[in-house]
TORPA-4810 file (N, C-alpha, C, O; in nm, 3 decimals):
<nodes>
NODE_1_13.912_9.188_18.963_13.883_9.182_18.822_14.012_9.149_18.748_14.120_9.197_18.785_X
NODE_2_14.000_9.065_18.641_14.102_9.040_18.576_14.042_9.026_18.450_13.934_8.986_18.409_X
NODE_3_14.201_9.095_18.373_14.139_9.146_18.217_14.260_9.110_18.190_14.363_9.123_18.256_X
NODE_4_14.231_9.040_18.042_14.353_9.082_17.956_14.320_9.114_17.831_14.205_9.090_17.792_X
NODE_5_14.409_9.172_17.751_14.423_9.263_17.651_14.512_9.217_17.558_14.625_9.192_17.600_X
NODE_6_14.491_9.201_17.452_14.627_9.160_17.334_14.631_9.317_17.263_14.542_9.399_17.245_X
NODE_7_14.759_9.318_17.236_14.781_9.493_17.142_14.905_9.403_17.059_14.959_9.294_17.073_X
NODE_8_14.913_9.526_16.959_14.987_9.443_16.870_15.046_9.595_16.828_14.971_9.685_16.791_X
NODE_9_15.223_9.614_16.842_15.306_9.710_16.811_15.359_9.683_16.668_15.396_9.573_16.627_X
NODE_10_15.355_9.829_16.583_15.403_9.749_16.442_15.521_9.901_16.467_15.505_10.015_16.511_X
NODE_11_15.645_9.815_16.408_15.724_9.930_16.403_15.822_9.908_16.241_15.867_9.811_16.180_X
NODE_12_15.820_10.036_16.225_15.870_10.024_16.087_16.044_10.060_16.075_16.086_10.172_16.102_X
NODE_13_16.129_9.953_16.036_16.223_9.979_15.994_16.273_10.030_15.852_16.195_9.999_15.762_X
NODE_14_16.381_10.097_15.813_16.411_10.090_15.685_16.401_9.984_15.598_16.372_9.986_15.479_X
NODE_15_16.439_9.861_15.693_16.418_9.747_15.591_16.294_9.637_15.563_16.271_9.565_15.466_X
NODE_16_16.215_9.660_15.711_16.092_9.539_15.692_16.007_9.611_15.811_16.049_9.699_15.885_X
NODE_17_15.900_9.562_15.811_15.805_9.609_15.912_15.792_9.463_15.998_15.743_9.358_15.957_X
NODE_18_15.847_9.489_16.122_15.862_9.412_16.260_15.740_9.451_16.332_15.713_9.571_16.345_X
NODE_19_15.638_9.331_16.395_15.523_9.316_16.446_15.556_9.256_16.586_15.607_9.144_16.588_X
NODE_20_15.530_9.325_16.711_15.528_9.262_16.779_15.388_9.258_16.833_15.306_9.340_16.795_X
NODE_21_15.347_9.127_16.956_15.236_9.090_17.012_15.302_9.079_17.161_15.409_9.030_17.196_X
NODE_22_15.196_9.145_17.240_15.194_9.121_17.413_15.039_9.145_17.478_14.932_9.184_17.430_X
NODE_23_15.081_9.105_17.600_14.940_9.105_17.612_15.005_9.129_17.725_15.122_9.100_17.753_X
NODE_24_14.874_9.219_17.831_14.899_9.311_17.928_14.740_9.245_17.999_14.624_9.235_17.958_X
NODE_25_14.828_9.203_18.147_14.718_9.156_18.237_14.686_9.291_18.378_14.751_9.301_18.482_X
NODE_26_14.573_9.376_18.337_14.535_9.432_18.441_14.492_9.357_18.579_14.390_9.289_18.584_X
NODE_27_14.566_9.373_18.673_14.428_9.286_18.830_14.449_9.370_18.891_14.561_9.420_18.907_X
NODE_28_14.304_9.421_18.960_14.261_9.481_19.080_14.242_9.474_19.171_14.131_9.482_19.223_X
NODE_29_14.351_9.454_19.228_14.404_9.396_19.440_14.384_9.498_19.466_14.472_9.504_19.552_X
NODE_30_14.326_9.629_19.467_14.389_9.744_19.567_14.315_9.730_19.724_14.198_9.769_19.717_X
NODE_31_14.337_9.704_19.805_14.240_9.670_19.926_14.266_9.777_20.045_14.274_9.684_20.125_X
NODE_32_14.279_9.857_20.103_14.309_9.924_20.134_14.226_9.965_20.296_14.120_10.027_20.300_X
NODE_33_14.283_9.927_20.389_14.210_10.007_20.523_14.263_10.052_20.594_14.326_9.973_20.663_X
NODE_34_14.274_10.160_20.621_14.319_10.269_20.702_14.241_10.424_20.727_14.212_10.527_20.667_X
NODE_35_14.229_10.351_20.884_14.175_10.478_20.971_14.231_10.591_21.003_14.310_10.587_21.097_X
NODE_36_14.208_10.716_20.939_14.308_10.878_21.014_14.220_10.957_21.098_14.108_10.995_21.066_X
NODE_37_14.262_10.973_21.173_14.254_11.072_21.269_14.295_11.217_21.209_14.412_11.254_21.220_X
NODE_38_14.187_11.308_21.138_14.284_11.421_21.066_14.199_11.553_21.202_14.088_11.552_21.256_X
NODE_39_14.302_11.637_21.212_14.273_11.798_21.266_14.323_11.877_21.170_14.416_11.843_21.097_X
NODE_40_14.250_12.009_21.165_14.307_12.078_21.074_14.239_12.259_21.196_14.154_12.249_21.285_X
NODE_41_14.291_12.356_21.169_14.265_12.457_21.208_14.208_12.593_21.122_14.288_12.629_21.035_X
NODE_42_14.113_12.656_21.128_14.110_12.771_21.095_14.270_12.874_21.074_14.356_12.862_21.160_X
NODE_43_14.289_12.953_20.976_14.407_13.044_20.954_14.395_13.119_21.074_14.296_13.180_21.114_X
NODE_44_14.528_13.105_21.136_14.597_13.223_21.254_14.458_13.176_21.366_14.413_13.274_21.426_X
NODE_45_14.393_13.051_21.397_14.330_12.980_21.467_14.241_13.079_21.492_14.226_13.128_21.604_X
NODE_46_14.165_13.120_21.367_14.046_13.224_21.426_13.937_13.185_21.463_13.904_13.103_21.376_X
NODE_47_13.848_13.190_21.546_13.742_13.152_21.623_13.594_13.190_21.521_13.516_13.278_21.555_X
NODE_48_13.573_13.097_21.377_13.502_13.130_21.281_13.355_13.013_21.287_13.237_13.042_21.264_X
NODE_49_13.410_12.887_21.325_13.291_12.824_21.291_13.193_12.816_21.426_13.194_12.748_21.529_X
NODE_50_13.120_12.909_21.380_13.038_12.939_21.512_12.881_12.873_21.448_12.865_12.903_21.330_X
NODE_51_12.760_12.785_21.512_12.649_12.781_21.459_12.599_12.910_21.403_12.610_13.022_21.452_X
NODE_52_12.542_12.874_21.294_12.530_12.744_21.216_12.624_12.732_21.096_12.594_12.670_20.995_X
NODE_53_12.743_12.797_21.117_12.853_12.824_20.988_12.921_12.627_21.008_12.957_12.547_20.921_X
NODE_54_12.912_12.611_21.173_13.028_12.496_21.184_12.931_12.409_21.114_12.999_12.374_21.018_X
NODE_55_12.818_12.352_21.099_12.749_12.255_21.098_12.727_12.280_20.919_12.695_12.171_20.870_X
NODE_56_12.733_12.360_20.840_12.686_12.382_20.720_12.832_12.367_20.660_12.837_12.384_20.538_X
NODE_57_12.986_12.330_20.742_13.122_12.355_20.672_13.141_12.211_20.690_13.228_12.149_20.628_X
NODE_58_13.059_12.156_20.774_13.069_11.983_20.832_13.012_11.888_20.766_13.048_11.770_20.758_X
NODE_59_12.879_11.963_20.697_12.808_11.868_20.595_12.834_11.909_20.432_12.783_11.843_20.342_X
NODE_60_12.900_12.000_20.414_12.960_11.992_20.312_13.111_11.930_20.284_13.167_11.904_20.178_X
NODE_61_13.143_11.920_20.383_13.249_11.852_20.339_13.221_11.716_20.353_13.295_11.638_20.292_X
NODE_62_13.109_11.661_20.435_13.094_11.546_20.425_13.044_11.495_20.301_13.058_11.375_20.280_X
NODE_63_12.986_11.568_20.215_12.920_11.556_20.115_13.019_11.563_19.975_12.979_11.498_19.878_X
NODE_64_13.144_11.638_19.961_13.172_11.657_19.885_13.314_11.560_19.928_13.422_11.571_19.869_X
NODE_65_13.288_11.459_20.051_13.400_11.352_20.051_13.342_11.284_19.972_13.401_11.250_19.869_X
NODE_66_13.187_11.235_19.999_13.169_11.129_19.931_13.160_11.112_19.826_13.159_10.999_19.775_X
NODE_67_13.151_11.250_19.746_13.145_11.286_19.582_13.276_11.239_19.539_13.267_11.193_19.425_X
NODE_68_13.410_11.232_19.592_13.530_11.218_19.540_13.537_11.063_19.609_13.635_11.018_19.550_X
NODE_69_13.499_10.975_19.684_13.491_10.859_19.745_13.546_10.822_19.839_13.560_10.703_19.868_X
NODE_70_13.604_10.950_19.929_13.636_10.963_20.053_13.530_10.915_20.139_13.423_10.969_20.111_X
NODE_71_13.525_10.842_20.221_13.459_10.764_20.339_13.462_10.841_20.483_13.539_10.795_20.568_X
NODE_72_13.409_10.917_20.504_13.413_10.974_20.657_13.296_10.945_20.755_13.175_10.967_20.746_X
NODE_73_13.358_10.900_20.834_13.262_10.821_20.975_13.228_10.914_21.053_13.111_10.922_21.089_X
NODE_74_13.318_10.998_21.093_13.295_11.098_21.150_13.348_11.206_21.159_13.469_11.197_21.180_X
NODE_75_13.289_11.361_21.148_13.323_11.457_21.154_13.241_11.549_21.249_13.118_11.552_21.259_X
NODE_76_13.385_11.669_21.354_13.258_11.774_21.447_13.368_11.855_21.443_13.479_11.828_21.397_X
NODE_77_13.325_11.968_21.499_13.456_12.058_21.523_13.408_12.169_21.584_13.288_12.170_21.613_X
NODE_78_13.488_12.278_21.614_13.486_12.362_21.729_13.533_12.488_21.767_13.615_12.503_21.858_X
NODE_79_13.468_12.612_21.676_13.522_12.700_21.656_13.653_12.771_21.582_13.664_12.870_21.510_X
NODE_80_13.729_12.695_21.621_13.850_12.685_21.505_13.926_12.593_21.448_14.039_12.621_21.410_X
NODE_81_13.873_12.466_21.435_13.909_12.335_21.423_13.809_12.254_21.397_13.692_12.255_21.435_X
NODE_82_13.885_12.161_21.307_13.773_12.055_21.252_13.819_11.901_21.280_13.932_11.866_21.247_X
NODE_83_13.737_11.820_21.334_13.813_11.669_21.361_13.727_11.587_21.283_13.605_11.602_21.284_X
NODE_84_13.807_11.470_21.190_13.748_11.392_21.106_13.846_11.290_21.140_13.962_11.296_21.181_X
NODE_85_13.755_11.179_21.107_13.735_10.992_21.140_13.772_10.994_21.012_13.732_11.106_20.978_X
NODE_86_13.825_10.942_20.910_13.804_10.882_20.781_13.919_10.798_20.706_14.041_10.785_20.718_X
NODE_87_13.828_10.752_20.632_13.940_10.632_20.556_14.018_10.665_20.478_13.973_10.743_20.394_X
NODE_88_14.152_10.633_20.465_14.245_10.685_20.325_14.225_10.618_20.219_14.269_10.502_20.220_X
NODE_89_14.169_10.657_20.121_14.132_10.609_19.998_14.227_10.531_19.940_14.337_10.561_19.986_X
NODE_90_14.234_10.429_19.844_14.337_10.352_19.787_14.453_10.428_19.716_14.574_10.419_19.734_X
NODE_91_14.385_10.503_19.633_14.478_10.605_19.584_14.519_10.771_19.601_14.567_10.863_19.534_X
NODE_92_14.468_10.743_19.736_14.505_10.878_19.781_14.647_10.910_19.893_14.662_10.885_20.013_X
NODE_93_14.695_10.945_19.837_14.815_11.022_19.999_14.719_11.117_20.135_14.624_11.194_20.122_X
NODE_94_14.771_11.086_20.225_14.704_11.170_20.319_14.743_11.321_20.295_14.657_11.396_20.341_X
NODE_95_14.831_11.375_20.246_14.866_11.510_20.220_14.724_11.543_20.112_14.645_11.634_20.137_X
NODE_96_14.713_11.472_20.015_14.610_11.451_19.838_14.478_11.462_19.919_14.392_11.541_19.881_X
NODE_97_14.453_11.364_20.059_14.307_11.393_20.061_14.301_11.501_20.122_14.203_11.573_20.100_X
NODE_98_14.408_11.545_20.221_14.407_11.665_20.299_14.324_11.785_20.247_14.229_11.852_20.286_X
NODE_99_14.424_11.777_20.114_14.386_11.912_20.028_14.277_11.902_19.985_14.202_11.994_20.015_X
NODE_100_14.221_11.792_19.899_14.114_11.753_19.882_13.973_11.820_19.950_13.891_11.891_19.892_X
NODE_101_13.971_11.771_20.102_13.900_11.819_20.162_13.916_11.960_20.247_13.837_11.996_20.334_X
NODE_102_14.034_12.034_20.204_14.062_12.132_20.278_14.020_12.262_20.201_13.952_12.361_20.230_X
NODE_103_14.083_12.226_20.104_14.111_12.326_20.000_13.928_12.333_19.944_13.872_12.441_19.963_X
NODE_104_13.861_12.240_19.889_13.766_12.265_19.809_13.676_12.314_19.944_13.602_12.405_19.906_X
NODE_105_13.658_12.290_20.072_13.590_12.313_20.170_13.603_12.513_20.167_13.505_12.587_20.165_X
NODE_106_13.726_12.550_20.168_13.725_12.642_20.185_13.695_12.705_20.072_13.693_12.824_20.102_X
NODE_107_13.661_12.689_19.921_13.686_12.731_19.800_13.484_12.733_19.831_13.401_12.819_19.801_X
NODE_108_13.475_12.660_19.868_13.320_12.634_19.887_13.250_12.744_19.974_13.127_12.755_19.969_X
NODE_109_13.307_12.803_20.032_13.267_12.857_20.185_13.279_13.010_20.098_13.168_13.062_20.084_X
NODE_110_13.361_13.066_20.055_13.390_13.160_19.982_13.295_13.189_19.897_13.216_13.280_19.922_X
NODE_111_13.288_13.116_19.786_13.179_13.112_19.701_13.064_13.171_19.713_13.013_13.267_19.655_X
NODE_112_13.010_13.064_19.842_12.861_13.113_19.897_12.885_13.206_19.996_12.790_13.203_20.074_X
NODE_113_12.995_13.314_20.041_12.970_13.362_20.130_12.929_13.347_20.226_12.843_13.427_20.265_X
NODE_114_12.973_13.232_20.313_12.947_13.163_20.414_13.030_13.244_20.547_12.945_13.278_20.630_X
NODE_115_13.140_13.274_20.580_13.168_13.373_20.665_13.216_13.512_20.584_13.266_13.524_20.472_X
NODE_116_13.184_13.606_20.676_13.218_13.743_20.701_13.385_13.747_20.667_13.450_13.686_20.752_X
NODE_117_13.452_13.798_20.577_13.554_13.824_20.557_13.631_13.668_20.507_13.754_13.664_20.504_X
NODE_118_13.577_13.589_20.483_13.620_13.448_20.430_13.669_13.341_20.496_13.711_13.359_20.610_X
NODE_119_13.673_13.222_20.443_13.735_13.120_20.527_13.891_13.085_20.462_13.924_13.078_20.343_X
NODE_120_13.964_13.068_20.574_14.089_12.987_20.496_14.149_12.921_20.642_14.161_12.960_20.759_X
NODE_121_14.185_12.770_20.546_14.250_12.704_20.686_14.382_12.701_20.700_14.447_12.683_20.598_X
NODE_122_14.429_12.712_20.786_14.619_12.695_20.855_14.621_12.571_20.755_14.529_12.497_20.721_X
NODE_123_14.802_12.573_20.707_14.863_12.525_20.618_14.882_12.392_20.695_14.879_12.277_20.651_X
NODE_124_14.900_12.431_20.805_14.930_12.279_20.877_14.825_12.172_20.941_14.734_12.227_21.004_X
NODE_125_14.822_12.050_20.938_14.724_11.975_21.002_14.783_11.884_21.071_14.905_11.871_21.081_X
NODE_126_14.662_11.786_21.146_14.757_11.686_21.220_14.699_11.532_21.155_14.582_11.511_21.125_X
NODE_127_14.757_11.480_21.148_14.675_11.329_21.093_14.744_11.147_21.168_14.861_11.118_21.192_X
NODE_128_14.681_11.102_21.177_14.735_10.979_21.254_14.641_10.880_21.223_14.521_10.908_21.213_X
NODE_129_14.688_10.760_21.205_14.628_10.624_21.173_14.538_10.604_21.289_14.551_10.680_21.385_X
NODE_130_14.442_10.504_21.293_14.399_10.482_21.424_14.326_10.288_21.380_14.255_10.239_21.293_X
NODE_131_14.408_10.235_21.517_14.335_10.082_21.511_14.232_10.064_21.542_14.174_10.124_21.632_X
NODE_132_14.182_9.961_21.462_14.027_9.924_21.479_13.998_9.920_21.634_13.880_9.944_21.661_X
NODE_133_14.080_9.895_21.741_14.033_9.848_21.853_14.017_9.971_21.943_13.968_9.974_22.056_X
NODE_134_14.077_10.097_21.854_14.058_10.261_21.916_13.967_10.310_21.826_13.968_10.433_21.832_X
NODE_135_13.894_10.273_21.751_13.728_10.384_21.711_13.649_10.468_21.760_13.604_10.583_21.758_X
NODE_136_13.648_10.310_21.829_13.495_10.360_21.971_13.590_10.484_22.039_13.509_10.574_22.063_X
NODE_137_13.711_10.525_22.077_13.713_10.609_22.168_13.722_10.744_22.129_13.683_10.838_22.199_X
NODE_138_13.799_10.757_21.958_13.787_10.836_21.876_13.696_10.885_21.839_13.683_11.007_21.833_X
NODE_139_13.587_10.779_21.796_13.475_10.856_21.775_13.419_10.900_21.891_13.335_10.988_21.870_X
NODE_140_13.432_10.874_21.999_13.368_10.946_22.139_13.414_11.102_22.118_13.351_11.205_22.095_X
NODE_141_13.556_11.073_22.137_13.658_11.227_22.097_13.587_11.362_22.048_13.568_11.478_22.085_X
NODE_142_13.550_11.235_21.898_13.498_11.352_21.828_13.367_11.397_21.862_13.343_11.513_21.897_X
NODE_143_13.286_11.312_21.851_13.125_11.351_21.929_13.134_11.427_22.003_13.048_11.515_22.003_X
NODE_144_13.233_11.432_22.095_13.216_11.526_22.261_13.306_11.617_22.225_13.409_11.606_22.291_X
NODE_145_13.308_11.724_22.128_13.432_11.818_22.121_13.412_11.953_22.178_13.493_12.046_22.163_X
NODE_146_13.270_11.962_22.263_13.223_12.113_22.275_13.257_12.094_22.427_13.313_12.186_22.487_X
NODE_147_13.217_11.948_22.506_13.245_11.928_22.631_13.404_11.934_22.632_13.465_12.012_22.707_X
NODE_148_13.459_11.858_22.555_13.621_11.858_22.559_13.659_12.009_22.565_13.726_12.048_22.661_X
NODE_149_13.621_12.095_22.469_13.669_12.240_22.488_13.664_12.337_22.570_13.737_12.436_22.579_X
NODE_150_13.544_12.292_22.651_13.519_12.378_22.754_13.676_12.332_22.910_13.703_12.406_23.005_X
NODE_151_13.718_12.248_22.891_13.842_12.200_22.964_13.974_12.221_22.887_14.067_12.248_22.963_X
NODE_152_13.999_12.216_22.786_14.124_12.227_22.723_14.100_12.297_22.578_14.011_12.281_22.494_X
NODE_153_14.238_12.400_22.583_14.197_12.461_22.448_14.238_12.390_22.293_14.293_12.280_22.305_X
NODE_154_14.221_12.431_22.174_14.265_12.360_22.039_14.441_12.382_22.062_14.509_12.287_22.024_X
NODE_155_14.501_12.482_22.110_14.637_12.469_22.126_14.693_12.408_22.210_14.808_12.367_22.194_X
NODE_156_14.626_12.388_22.312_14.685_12.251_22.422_14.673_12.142_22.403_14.750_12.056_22.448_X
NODE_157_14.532_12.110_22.302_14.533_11.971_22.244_14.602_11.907_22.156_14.636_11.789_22.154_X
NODE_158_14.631_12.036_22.044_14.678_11.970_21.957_14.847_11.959_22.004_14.915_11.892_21.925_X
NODE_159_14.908_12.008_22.101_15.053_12.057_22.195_15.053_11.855_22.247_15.143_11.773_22.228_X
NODE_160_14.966_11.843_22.289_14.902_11.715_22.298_14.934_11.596_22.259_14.995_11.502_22.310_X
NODE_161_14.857_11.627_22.108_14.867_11.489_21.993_15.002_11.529_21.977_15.063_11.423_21.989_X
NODE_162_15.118_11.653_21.950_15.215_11.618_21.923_15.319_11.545_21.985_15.400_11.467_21.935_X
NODE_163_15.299_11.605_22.172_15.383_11.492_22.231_15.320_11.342_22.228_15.384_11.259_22.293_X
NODE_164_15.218_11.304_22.171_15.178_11.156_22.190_15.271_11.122_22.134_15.353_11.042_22.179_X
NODE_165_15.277_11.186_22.003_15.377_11.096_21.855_15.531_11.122_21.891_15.623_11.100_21.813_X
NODE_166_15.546_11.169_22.014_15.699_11.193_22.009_15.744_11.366_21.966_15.863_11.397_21.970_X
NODE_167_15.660_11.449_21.935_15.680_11.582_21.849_15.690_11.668_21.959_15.651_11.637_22.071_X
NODE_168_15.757_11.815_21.921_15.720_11.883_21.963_15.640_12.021_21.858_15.632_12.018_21.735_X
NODE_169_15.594_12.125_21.941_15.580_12.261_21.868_15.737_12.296_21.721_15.716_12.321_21.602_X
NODE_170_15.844_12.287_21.775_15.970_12.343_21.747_15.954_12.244_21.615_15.956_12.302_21.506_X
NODE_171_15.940_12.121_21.614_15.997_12.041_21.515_15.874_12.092_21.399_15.871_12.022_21.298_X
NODE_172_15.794_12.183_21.403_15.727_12.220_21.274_15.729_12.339_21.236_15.651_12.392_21.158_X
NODE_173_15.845_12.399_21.306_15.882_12.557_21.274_15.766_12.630_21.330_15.761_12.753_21.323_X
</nodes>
């Protein structure tokens, strides 16, 4: 879209009134694609989203991405952890949607009294881009997270994604 706009600044001196004219061209390039890979954990990794709490914390947040225009392909998770597919919005930081979906998820859960003694998630998450030509395996990832768990736990995995990226435990205090 392209707009333009004429405004007209009048500024008054002691001696004469000076008019200026500009014109201001809005365009709307923002194009934006990028795939994250986000994890996030239950506080002190407590073992909370148990059916049917996980599946009612999964469709609300799916629901209240799309209310803010967050795009999520996919989301499952697994007792104390949640894994989401989704797009970074044009104007969002991945920290902005983090909270976004972290914070109101849990503000939500509270509300309705959805668990016993409340929900709150660990401060920390994990997030990573992912290429179009790795979806399909990601989204497998996520689909299969109950089979995946029964072999490896959320702290070995995520011990995991950090050495993929080069990280360790230590480098996040």
């Amino acid at each position: 879209m392209l707009l333009h706009m004429r405004y007209f600044l009048q500024l008054a001196t002691s001696k004469a009134l000076i008019v200026y004219r500009f014109t201001v061209m809005l365009i709307h390039m923002s194009y934006v694609k990028i795939w994250i890979h986000a994890v996030w954990s239950t506080k002190y990794r407590q073992p909370i989203l148990k059916e049917p709490i996980l599946r009612e914390v999964c469709a609300h947040i799916k629901m209240n991405a799309r209310s803010k225009g967050i795009f999520i392909d996919r989301i499952n998770d697994h007792e104390d952890h949640i894994h989401v597919l989704m797009m970074l919005k044009n104007d969002n930081s991945i920290s902005k949607q983090m909270q976004l979906l972290k914070g109101e998820s849990a503000f939500w859960a509270n509300q309705v009294g959805l668990v016993n003694g409340g929900l709150e998630w660990s401060v920390k998450y994990f997030a990573s881009s992912v290429c179009d030509d790795r979806l399909d395996v990601v989204r497998r990832y996520i689909d299969n997270q109950a089979a995946h768990h029964r072999k490896q736990t959320f702290q070995d995995e995520y011990k995991v994604f950090l050495e993929r990226l080069g990280y360790t435990e230590e480098d996040f205090g």
